[in-house]
N, C-alpha and C positions, 0 to 999 in steps of 0.2 A: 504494500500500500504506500503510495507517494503522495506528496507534500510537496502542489510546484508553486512557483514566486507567486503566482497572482492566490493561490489558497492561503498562502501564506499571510500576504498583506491583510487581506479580508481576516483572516484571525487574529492578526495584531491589531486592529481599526477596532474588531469587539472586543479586546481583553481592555484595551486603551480606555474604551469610552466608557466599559464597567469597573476599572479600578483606579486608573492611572498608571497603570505599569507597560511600560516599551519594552518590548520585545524588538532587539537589532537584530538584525540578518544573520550573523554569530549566533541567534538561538534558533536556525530553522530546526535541526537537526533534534536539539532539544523538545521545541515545541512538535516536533512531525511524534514523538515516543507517546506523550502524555494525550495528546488529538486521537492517534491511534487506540490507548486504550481507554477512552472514550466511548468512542466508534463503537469496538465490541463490548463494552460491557451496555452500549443499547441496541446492539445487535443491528447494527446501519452496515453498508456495504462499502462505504467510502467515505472520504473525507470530506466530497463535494457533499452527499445527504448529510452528512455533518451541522454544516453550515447553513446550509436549507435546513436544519433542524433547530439551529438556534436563532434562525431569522423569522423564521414561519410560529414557529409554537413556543418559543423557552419567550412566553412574554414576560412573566414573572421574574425572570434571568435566572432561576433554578440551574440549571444547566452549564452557567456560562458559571458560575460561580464553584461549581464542582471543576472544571476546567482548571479556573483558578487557583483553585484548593491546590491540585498535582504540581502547579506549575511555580508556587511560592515553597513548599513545602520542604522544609530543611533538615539536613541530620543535624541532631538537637541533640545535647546532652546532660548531665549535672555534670556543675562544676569542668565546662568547657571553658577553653581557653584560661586554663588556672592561673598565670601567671597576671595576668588582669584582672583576677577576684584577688590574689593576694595583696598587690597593691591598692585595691579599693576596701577590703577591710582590716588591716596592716596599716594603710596613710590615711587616707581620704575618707573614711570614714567616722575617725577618730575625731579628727580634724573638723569636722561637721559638726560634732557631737554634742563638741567643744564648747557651741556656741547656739546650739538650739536645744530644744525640749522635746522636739517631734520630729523624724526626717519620714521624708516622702521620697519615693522611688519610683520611678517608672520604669519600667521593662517594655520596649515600643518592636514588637514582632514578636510578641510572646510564644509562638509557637503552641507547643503542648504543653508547657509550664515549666521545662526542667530549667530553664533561668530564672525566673521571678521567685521559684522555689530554693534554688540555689542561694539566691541573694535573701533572704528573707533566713537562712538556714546562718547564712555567716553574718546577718544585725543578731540573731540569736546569740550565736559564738562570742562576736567582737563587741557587742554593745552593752553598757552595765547593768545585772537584772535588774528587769520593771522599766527600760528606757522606751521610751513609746515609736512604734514606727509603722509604716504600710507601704507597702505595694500594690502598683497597677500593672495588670498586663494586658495589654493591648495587642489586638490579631484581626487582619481581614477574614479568615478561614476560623466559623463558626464550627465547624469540625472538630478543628483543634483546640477551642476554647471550649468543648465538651469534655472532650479528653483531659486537659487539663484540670477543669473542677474534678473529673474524676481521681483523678491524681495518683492514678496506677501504673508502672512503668516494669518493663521489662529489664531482664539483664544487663544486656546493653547501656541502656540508658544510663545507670547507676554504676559500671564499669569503673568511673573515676572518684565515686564517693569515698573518700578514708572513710575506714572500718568503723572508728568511732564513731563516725555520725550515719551511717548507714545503721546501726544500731539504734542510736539516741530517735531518728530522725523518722522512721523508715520501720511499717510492719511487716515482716515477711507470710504473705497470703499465699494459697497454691497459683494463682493464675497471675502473680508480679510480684514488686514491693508497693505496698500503700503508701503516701506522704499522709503524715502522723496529723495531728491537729494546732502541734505549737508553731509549725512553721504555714502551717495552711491556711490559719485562722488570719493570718497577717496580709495574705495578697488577695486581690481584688481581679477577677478577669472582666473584660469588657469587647464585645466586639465593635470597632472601630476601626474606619482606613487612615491610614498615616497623611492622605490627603486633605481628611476634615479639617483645616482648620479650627472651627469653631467646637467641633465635638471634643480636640484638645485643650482650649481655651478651658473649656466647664468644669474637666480634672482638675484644674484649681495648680498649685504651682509645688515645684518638685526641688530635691538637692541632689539629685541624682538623672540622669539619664542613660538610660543602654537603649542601644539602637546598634545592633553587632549584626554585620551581615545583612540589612537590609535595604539600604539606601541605594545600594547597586542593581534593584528592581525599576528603578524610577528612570526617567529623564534630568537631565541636569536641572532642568526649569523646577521641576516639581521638585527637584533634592534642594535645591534654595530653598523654594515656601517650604519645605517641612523643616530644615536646620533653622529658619528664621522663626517657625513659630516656637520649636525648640530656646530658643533665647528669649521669648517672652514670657514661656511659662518653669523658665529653670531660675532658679533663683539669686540671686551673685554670691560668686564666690561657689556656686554651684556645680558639678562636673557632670561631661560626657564620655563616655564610652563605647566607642565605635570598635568594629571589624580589627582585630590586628593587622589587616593589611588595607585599612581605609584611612585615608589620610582627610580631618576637616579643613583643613587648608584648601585642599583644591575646589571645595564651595565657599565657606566664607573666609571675612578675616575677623570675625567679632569675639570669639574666642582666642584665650592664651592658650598655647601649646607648653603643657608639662612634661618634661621625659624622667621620669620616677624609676631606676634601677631599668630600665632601657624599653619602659611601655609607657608608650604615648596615651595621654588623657589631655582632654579641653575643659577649660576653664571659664566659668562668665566672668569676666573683671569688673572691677570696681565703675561708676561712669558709665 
């Protein structure tokens, strides 16, 4: 089954106008795997009924949003990318702490929850008992903000949890591990596009930001408005957390760039 330029465009023209996410030419191949399975799992004969399927009848966008789902969908982990939680609860947290009574965290592409959970696991760890805190996770893929409240995860996923807290943290049930009540009770999931502006306005204002591997779904234009609404709802002296191989430089310059034992974090400055 094939995937030529003009079926192509016509599926980027609708993931575009139902999410805001560009798909460049570098994702044909990508996007021909996730269209295909698709296809059979509604038992169409091609790609062109495909399209005529979500033109003619997905009025609702049911359809195009299961598309979505496959095409955002990330290997997710706890306690991914360690060397970036050790620095945000080891410095930047403390640091925070220091100076408020409440921190607010955002988790922006929450996925299935193993980061919001993650983070929420180490204000446990690093913050002093009874200090107050919360987490939001935010996700286009209502799917995965299922799964998440469920807060059941396979081997895999908990692979990198120290033993300690996979204990403290984590029930072992026949069909996964549970996430426990002390670290669950703490985050908040929401489905929301990283495009709403205003649906991020309403979360009210953060000391934290993660947005890890996301912003590279978008177009530049839209990675602007979303890093700019990010500065209005993060608080000064507040930090970001991006991809270890994303650099906010190359959107804006409104953050300070910190290099803390050799991982980059952004800063809102003073002004």
């Amino acid at each position: 089954m094939e995937l030529n330029v003009h079926e192509f465009g016509e599926l980027r023209n609708l993931i575009f106008r139902k999410c805001g996410i560009y798909m460049d030419d570098s994702k044909l191949l990508f996007l021909k795997r996730r269209v295909i399975q698709r296809v059979e799992d509604l038992g169409l004969s091609s790609i062109s009924d495909y399209i005529k399927f979500l033109k003619i009848f997905d009025k609702k966008g049911i359809e195009i949003q299961k598309l979505i789902n496959l095409i955002t969908i990330n290997e997710t982990y706890f306690f991914r990318e360690f060397d970036q939680l050790r620095i945000f609860g080891e410095t930047c947290l403390p640091e925070i702490a220091e100076k408020k009574r409440k921190i607010r965290i955002l988790s922006a592409g929450s996925s299935t929850g193993e980061e919001p959970y993650t983070l929420s696991i180490i204000g446990l760890e690093m913050l002093p008992k009874g200090f107050d805190f919360e987490i939001y996770g935010i996700d286009i893929d209502m799917t995965a903000i299922e799964k998440a409240k469920a807060g059941i995860y396979d081997a895999r996923a908990v692979k990198d949890v120290p033993k300690a807290y996979l204990e403290r943290y984590f029930e072992k049930l026949p069909e996964g591990f549970l996430i426990k009540d002390a670290p669950r009770k703490r985050v908040k999931f929401i489905h929301l596009n990283l495009k709403n502006g205003r649906g991020l306005m309403e979360l009210g204002q953060f000391d934290f930001i993660f947005c890890r591997n996301v912003l590279m779904y978008f177009p530049m234009e839209n990675r602007r408005q979303i890093v700019e609404n990010f500065y209005f709802i993060l608080n000064t002296g507040g930090y970001i957390f991006l991809g270890a191989s994303e650099f906010l430089s190359r959107i804006t310059q409104a953050f300070t760039m910190k290099k803390i034992e050799g991982v980059h974090v952004y800063m809102k400055p003073e002004g």
